[in-house]
C-alpha positions, -999 to +999 in steps of 0.1 A: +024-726+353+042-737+325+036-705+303+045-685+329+076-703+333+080-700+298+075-664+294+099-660+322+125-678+305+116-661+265+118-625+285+155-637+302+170-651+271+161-617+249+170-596+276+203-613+274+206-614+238+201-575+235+223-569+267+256-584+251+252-567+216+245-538+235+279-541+253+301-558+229+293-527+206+309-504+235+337-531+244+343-529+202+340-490+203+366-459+209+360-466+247+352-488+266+317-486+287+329-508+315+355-485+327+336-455+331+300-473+344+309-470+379+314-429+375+280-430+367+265-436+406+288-402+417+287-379+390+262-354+375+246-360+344+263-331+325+299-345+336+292-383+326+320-395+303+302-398+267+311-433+254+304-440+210+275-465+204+264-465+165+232-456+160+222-488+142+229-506+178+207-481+195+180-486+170+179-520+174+178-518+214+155-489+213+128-518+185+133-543+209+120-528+240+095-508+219+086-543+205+084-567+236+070-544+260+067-557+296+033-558+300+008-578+324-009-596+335+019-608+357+033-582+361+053-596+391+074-614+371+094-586+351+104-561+382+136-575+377+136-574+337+126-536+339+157-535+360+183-546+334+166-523+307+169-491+333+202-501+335+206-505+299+187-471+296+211-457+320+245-467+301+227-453+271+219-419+284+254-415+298+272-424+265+247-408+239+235-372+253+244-341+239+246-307+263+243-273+251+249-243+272+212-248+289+200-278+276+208-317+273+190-334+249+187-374+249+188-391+208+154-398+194+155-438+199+164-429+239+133-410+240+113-435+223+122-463+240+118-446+271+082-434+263+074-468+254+085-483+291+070-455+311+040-437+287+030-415+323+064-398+309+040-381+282+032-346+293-008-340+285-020-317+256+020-325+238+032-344+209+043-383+215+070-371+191+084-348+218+118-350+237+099-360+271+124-373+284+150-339+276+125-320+286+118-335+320+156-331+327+164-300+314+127-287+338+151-295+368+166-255+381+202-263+384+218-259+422+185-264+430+173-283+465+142-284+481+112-302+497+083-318+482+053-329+496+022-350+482-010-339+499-045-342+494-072-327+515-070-356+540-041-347+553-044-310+546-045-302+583-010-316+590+005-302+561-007-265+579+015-282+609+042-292+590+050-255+573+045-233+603+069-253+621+095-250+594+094-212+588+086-201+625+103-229+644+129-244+630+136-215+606+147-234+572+139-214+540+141-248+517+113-236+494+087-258+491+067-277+464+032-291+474+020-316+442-017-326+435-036-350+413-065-327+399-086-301+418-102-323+436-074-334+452-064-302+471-088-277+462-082-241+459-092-231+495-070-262+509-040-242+485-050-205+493-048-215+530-009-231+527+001-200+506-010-177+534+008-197+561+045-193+545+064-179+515+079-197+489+053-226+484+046-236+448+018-257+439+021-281+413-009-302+394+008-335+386-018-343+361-004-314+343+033-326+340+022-365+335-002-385+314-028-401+342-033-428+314-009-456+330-007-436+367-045-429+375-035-414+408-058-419+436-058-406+470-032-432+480+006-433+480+012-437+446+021-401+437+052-398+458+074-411+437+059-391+406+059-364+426+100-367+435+105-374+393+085-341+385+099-318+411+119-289+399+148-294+424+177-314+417+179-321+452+143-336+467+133-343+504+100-359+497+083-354+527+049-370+544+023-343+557+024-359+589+064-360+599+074-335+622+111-325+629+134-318+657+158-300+636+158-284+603+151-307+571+183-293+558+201-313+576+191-344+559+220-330+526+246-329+554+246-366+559+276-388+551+251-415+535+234-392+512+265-376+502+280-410+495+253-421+473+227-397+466+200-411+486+187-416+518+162-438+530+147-446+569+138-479+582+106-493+592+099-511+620+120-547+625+083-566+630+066-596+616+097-622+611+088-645+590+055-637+586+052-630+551+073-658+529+054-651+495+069-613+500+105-632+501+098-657+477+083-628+451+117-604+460+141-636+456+129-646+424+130-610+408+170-604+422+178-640+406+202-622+379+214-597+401+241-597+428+226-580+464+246-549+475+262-545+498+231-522+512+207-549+509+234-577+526+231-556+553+192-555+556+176-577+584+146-578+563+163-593+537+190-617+552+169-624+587+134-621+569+116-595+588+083-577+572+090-544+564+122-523+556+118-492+547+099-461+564+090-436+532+074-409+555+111-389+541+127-397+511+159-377+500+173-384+460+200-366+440+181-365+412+213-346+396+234-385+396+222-400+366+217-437+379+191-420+406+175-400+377+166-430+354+159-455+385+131-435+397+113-445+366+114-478+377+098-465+411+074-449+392+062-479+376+059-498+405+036-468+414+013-472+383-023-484+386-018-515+367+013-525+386+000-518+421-033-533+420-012-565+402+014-566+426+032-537+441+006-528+466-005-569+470+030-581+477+042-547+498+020-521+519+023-489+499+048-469+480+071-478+505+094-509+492+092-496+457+116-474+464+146-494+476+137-526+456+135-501+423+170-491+432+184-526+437+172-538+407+185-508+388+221-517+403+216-484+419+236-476+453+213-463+479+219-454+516+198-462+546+203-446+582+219-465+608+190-478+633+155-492+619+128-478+632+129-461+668+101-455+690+095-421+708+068-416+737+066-422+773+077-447+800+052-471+799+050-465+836+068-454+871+103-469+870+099-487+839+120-490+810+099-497+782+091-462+760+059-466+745+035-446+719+022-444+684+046-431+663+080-442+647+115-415+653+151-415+634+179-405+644+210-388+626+242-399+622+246-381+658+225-399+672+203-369+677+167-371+673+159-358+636+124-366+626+092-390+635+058-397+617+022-396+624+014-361+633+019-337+668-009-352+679-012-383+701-028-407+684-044-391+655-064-425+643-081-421+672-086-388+686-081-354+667-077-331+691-052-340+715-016-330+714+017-346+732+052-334+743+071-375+743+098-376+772+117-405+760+127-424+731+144-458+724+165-475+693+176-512+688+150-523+709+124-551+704+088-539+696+056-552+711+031-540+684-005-526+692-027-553+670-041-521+656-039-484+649-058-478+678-036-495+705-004-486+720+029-501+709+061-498+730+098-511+727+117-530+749+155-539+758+171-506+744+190-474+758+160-453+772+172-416+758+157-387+773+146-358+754+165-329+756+156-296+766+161-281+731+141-308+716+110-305+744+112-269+734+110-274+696+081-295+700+064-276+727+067-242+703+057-266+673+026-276+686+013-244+698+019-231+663-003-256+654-028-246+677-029-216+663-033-225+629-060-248+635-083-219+654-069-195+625-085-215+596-108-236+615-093-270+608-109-294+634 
């Protein structure tokens, strides 16, 4: 305990050493970093005010975090370190790139540092001298929005689901990009049979734009958030296989929050209160240094101490604001084998938390939708007012139905072949939760909503598309 403490403690006061000679070289320069730092969170990369920093300062930041690398085994105890040097990382990108016509390119002791926090960052078969980092960013199609999904052949089937009901029901054109660890992953047949059901699908190995060293993506969650980073589109909606819309995915850039700040996340279920203290205690200790946002003041998970906050089935990131661009390394991270098995995926169930906890710490604005998690089904029975089911729904700022996980099907833990049309839905409510996958959860003390006729038909048309597909390429 006590050289844990310590190392906490020897990792703070360096951190803080480099910090201040980091910024009393801008406060000392031709302007002043502090007055333009908040620009950062709303403007594009290419339009970020470029501050002086000497380069002997940047060298010295750059050997420091090349020297005292945050490595494990505790791995838990430096989330929020990582955090100050993204942010560090961040200031230093803004005030030391230089743009050409097509290009930016990031000085050599950004790249190096970089490479040295996230190694993944390495593309295979290239140089460790290369501009990763440049060349990431400048791989991005400017203007560029679209959605990106992770799939393996486990949930292949719903991924068939997923694009037939965007191009032949609810007409978007977003192009799409499906990502991959390896061939085993999604095989060609799984890839041939996707490119036949809808145009504009690129397919994208992820072990080909990222070293698999530090990732060693398995068929889990951990490639979502690599998956966002690598994308070609400015503009991501990382999407699960399994969601399933009520309107267009488009409509996810129209929101106010996402406009505001780039991102928008969806909230889990408000379950478990209390029940997981060393979850608190571990996300506590890591904000110590860092002010909550307003975001996360607003969070019942964090100020009322529920389980579970955020729902990661969509994602959507302006990966054009800078502050989003170098905060999904820290996601990443998170994501990476050694981190996961450590503590990521010990302390949190899955990708999800990573992905507001890596913005916090990054001093990162993020958004979340209004409601947590909603339920969508049926009456639980004749005259009741309890809406019951299996799945999870989110609303829009509307208060229209937009999206819900786990598949068209009704239970698809347990049964693989039966579809279902919900009637109702219900927000705000209190959940009585199945004690497991199999067994039906409902909500209780909310408005019961009735679906509308436009959203019956959408579904109705959705699932005999899948239907179809399903005899098409004999998926069950």
């Amino acid at each position: 305990m006590y050289i844990l403490q310590a190392r906490r403690f020897a990792i703070f006061l360096t951190g803080a050493i480099v910090t201040i000679i980091f910024y009393w070289a801008h406060f000392h320069s031709e302007s002043n970093i502090f007055q333009h730092h908040r620009q950062y969170h709303t403007l594009s990369i290419s339009s970020v005010p470029k501050l002086s920093t000497s380069d002997a300062v940047l060298d010295g930041v750059a050997k420091y975090f090349i020297d005292y690398k945050l490595d494990g085994p505790e791995y838990g105890e430096v989330f929020g370190e990582l955090g100050r040097r993204v942010q560090i990382l961040t200031d230093w990108i803004g005030a030391n790139y230089e743009v050409t016509e097509r290009n930016i390119t990031f000085p050599k002791s950004v790249e190096a540092a970089t490479q040295s926090m996230f190694p993944f960052i390495q593309k295979p078969g290239s140089s460790k001298d290369a501009s990763h980092l440049s060349n990431l960013r400048n791989s991005f199609v400017p203007g560029s929005r679209g959605i990106v999904m992770a799939l393996g052949t486990i949930d292949f089937r719903y991924a068939c689901h997923f694009i037939v009901s965007l191009r032949n029901v609810l007409n978007s054109s977003l192009p799409v990009q499906i990502m991959y660890a390896g061939e085993e992953d999604l095989p060609s047949w799984n890839r041939q049979v996707l490119a036949f059901l809808a145009n504009d699908i690129e397919f994208v190995d992820i072990l080909t734009v990222f070293d698999d060293v530090s990732m060693q993506l398995e068929r889990n969650w951990a490639i979502k958030p690599f998956a966002a980073l690598a994308s070609k589109f400015e503009q991501v909606i990382m999407i699960d296989a399994d969601a399933v819309f009520l309107q267009p995915p488009d409509e996810l850039f129209n929101q106010h929050a996402y406009k505001e700040t780039g991102t928008l996340f969806f909230h889990d279920r408000l379950l478990w209160q209390y029940g997981f203290p060393e979850r608190h205690e571990w996300w506590g200790r890591e904000m110590r240094n860092n002010k909550p946002s307003q975001t996360l003041m607003k969070s019942k998970v964090w100020t009322e101490k529920f389980a579970e906050e955020m729902d990661s089935g969509v994602v959507v990131l302006d990966k054009r604001r800078l502050p989003i661009f170098t905060s999904l390394f820290h996601v990443c991270w998170q994501n990476t084998k050694a981190v996961r098995d450590n503590t990521t995926y010990k302390m949190t169930y899955g990708d999800k938390e990573s992905w507001w906890f890596g913005m916090e710490l990054c001093g990162v604005p993020y958004s979340f939708e209004k409601h947590y998690g909603a339920m969508i089904g049926h009456l639980r029975g004749p005259g009741s007012k309890d809406v019951c089911s299996f799945t999870i729904a989110h609303a829009d700022q509307k208060e229209r139905l937009l999206w819900f996980n786990g598949s068209l099907l009704k239970n698809k833990h347990m049964d693989k072949k039966t579809f279902e049309v919900p009637t109702h839905w219900m927000a705000d409510g209190k959940w009585q939760k199945g004690a497991r996958k199999v067994d039906l959860s409902c909500m209780v003390g909310g408005n019961v909503n009735v679906l509308t006729g436009g959203e019956n038909a959408i579904l109705a048309k959705t699932i005999e598309a899948a239907k179809d597909v399903d005899k098409l390429h004999s998926l069950i």
